[in-house]
N, CA, C and O atoms as CSV, one atom per row, in Angstrom:
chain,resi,resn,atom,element,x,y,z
A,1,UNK,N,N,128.996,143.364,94.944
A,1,UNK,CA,C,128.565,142.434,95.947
A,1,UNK,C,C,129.779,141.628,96.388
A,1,UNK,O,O,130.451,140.895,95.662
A,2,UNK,N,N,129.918,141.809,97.365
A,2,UNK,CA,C,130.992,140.574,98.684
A,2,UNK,C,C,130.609,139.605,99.261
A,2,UNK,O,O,130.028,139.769,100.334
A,3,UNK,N,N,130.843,138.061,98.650
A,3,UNK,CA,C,130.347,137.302,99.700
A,3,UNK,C,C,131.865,137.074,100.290
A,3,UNK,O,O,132.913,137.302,99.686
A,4,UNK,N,N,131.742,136.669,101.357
A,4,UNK,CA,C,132.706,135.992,101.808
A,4,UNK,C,C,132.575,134.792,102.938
A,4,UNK,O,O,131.718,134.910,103.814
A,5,UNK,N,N,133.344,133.765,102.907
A,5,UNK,CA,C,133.333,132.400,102.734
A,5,UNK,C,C,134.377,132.222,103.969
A,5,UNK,O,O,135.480,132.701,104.234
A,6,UNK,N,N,133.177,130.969,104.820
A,6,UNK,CA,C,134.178,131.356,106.622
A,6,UNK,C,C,134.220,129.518,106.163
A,6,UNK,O,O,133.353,128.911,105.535
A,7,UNK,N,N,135.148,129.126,106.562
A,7,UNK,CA,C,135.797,127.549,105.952
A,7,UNK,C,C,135.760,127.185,107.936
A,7,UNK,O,O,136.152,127.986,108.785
A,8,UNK,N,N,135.144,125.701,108.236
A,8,UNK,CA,C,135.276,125.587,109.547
A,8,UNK,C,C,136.267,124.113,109.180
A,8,UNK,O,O,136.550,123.622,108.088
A,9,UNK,N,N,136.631,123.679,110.581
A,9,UNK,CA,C,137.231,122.811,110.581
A,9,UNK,C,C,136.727,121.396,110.516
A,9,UNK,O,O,135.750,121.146,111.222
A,10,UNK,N,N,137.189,120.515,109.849
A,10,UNK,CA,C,136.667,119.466,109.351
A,10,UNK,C,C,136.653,118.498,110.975
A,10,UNK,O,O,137.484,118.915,111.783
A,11,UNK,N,N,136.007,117.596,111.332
A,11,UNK,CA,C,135.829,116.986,112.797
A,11,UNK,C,C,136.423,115.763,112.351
A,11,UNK,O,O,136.410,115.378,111.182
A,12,UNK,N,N,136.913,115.198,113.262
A,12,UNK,CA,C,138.053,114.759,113.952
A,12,UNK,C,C,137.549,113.252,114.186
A,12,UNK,O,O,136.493,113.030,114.779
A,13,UNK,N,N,138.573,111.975,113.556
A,13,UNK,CA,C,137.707,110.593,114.102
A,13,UNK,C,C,136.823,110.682,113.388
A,13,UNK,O,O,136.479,111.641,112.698
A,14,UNK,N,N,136.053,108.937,113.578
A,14,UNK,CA,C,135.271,108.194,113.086
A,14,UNK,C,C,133.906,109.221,112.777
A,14,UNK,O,O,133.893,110.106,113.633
A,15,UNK,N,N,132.961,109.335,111.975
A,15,UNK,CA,C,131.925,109.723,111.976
A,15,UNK,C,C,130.972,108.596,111.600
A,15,UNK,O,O,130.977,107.938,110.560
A,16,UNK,N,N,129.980,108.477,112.866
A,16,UNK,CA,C,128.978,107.277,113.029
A,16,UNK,C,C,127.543,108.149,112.931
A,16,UNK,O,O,127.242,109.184,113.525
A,17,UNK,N,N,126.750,107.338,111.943
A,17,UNK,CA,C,125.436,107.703,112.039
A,17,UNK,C,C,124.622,106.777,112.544
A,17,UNK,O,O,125.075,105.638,112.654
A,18,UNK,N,N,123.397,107.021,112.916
A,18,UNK,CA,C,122.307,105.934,113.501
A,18,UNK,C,C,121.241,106.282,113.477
A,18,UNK,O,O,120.748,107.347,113.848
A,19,UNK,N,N,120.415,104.632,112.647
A,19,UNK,CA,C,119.190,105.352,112.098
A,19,UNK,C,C,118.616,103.995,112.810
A,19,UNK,O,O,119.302,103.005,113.062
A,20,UNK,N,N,116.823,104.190,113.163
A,20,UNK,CA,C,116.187,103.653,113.989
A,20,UNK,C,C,114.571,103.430,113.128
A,20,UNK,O,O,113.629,104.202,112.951
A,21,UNK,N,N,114.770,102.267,112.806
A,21,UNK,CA,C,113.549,102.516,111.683
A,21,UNK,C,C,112.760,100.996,112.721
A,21,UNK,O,O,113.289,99.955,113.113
A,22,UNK,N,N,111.498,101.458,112.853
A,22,UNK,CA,C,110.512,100.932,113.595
A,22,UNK,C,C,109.216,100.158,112.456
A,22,UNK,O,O,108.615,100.848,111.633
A,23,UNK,N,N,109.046,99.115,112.570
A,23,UNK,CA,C,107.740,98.644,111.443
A,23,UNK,C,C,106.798,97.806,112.408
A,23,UNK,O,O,107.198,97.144,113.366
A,24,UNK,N,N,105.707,97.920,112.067
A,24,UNK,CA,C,104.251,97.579,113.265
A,24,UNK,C,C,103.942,96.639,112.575
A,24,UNK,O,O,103.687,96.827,111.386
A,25,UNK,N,N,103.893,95.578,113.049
A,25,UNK,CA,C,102.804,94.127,112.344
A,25,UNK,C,C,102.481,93.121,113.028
A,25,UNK,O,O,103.395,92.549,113.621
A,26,UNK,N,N,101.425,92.722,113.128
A,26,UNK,CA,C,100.459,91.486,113.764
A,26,UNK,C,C,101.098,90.597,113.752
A,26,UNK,O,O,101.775,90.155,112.824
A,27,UNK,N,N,100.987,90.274,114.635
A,27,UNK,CA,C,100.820,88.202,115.081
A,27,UNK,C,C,100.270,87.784,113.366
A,27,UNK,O,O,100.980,87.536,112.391
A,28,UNK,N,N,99.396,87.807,113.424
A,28,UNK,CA,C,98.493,87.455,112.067
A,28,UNK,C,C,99.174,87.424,110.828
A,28,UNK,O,O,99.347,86.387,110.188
A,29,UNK,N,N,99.673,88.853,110.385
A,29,UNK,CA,C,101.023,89.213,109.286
A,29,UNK,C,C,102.187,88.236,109.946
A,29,UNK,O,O,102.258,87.073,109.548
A,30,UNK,N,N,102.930,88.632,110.772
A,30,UNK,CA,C,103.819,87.494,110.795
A,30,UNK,C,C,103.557,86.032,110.309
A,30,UNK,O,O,103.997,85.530,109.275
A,31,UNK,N,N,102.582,85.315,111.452
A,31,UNK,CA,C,101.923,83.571,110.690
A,31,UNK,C,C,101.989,83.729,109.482
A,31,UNK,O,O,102.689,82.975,108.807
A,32,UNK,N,N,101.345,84.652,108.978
A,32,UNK,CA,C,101.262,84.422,107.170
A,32,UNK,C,C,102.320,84.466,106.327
A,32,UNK,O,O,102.457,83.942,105.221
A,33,UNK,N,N,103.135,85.219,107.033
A,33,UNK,CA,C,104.553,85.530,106.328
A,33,UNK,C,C,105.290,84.353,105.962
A,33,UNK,O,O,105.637,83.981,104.841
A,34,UNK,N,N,105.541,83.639,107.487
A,34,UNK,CA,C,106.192,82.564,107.413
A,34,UNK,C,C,105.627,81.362,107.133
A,34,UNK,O,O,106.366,80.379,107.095
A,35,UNK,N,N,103.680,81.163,106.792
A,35,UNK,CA,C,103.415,80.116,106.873
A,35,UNK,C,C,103.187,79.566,104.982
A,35,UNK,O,O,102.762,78.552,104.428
A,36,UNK,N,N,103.775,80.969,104.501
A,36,UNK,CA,C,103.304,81.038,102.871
A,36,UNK,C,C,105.045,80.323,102.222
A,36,UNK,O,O,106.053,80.490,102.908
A,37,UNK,N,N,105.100,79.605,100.930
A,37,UNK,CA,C,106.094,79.934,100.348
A,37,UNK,C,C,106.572,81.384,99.782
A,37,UNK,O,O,107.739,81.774,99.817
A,38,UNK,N,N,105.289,82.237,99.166
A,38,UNK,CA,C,105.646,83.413,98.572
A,38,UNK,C,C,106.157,84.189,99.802
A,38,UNK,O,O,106.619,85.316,99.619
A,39,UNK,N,N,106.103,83.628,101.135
A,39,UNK,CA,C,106.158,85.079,102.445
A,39,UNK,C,C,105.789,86.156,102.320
A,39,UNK,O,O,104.606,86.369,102.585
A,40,UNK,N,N,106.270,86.783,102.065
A,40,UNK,CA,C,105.673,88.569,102.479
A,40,UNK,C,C,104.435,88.897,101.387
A,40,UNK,O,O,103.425,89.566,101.604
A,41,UNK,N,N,104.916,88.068,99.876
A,41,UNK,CA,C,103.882,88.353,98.772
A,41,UNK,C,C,102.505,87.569,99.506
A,41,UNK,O,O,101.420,87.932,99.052
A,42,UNK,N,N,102.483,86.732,100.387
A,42,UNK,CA,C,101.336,85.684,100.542
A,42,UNK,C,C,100.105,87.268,101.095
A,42,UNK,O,O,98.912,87.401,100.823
A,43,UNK,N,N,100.944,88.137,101.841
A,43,UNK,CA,C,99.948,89.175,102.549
A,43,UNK,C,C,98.950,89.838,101.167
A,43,UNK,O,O,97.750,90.083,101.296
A,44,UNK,N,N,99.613,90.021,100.063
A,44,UNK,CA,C,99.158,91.143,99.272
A,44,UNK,C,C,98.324,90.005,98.170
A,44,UNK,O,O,97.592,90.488,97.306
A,45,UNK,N,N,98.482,88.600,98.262
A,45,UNK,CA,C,97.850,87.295,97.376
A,45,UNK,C,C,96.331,87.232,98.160
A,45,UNK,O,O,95.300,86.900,97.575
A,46,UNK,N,N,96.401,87.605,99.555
A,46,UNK,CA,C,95.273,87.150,100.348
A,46,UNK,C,C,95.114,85.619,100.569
A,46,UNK,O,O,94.135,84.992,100.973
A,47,UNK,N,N,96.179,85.251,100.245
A,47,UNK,CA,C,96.542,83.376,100.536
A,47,UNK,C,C,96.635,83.377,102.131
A,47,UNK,O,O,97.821,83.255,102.439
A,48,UNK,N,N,96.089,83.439,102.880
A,48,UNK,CA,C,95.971,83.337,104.498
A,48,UNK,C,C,95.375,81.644,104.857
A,48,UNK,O,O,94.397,82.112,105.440
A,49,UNK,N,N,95.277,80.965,104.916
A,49,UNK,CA,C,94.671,79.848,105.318
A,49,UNK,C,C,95.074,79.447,106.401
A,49,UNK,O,O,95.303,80.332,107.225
A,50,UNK,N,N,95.273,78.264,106.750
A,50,UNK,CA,C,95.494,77.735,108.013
A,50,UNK,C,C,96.845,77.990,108.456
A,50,UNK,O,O,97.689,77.913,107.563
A,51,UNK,N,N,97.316,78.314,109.779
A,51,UNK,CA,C,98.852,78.392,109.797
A,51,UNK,C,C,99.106,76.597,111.175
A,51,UNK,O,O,98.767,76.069,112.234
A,52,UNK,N,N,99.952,76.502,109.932
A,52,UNK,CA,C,100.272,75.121,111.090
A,52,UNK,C,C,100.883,75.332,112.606
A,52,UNK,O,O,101.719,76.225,112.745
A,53,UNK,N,N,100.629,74.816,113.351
A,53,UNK,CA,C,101.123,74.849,114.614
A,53,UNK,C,C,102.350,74.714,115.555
A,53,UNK,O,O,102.566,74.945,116.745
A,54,UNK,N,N,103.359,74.038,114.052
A,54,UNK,CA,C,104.800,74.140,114.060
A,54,UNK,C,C,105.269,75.495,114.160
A,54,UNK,O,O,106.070,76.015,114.937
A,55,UNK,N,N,104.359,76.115,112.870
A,55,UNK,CA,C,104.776,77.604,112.474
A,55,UNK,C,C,104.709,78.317,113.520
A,55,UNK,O,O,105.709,78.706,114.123
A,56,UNK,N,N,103.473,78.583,113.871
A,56,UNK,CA,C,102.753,79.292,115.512
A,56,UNK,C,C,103.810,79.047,116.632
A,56,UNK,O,O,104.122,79.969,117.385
A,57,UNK,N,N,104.322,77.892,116.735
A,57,UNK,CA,C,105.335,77.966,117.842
A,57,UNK,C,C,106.493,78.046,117.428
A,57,UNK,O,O,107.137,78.468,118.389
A,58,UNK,N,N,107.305,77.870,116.404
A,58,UNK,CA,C,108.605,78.990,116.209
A,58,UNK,C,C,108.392,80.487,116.017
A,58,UNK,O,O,109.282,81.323,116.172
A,59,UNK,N,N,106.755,80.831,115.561
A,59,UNK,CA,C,107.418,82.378,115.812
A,59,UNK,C,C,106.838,82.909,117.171
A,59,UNK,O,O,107.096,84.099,117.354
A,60,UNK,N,N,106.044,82.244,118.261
A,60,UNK,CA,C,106.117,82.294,119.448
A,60,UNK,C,C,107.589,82.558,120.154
A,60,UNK,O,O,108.023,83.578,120.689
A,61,UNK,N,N,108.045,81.584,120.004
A,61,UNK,CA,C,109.894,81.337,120.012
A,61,UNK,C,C,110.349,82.665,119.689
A,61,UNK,O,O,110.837,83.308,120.618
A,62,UNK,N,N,110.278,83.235,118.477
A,62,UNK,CA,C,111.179,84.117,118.011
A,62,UNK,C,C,111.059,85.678,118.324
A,62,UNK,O,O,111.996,86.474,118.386
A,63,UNK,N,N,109.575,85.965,118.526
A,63,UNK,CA,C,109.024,87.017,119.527
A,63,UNK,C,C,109.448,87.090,120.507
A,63,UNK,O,O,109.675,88.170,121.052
A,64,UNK,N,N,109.798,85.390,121.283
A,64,UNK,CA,C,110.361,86.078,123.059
A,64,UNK,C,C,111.339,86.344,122.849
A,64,UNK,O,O,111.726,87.421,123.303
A,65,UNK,N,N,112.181,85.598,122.131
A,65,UNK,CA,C,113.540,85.978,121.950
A,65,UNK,C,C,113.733,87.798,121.778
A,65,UNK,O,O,114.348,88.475,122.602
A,66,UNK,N,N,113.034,88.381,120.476
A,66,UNK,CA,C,113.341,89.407,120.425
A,66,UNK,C,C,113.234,90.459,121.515
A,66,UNK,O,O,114.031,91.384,121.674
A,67,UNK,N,N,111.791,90.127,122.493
A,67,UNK,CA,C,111.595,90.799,123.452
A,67,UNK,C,C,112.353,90.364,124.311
A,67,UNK,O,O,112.081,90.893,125.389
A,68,UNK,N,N,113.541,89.347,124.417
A,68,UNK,CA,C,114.084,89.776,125.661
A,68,UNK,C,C,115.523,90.389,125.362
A,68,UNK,O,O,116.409,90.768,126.129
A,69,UNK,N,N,115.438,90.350,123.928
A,69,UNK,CA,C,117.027,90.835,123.744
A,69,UNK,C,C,116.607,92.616,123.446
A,69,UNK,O,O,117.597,93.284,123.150
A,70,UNK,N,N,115.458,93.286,123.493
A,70,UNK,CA,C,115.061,94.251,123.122
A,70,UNK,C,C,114.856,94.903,122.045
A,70,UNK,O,O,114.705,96.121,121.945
A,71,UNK,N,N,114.843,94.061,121.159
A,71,UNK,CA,C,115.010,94.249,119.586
A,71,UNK,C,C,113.105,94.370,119.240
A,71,UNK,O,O,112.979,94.901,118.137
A,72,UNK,N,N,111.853,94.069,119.798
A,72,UNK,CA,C,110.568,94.113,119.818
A,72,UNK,C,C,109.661,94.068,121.115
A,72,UNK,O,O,110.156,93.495,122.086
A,73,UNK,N,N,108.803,94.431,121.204
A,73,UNK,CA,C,107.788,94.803,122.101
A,73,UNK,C,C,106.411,94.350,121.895
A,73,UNK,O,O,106.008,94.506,120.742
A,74,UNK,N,N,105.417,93.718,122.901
A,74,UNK,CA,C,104.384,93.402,122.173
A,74,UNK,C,C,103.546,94.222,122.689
A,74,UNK,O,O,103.562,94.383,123.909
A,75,UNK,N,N,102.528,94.998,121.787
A,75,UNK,CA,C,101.623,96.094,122.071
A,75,UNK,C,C,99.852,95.114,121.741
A,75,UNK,O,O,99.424,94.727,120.653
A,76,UNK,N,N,99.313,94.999,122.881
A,76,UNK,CA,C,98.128,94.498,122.740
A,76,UNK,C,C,97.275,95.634,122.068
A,76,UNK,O,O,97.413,96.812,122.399
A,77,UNK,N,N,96.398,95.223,121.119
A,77,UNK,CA,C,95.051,95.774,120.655
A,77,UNK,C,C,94.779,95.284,119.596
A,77,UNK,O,O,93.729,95.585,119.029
């Protein structure tokens, strides 16, 4: 048996990868996120209670921001 072995040329310059990772979450998940000390644990505690109205309008704030820099999108349903 013959294998034989074809060697190519190694490429040239920087090699850049790019990865595009997308995550879906509510208005609702967000408030809770930020309105908990535990944050993200508050979702999986079921600690949801009231979200103050400070909270509600910085991440109002931080949604437009992202949508206008294109970094999020808001999908009604």
């Amino acid at each position: 048996m013959l294998l034989s072995v074809k060697f190519v040329q190694c490429p040239e310059g920087e090699l850049q990868t790019r990865k595009e990772t997308v995550h879906t979450v509510s208005m609702h998940e967000i408030d809770v996120i930020n309105s908990r000390q535990q944050g993200f644990l508050a979702l999986f505690s079921g600690d949801t209670g009231e979200i103050k109205p400070e909270v509600r309008e910085q991440i109002n704030q931080k949604i437009s921001e992202w949508c206008e820099e294109g970094k999020a999108e808001i999908v009604p349903g």
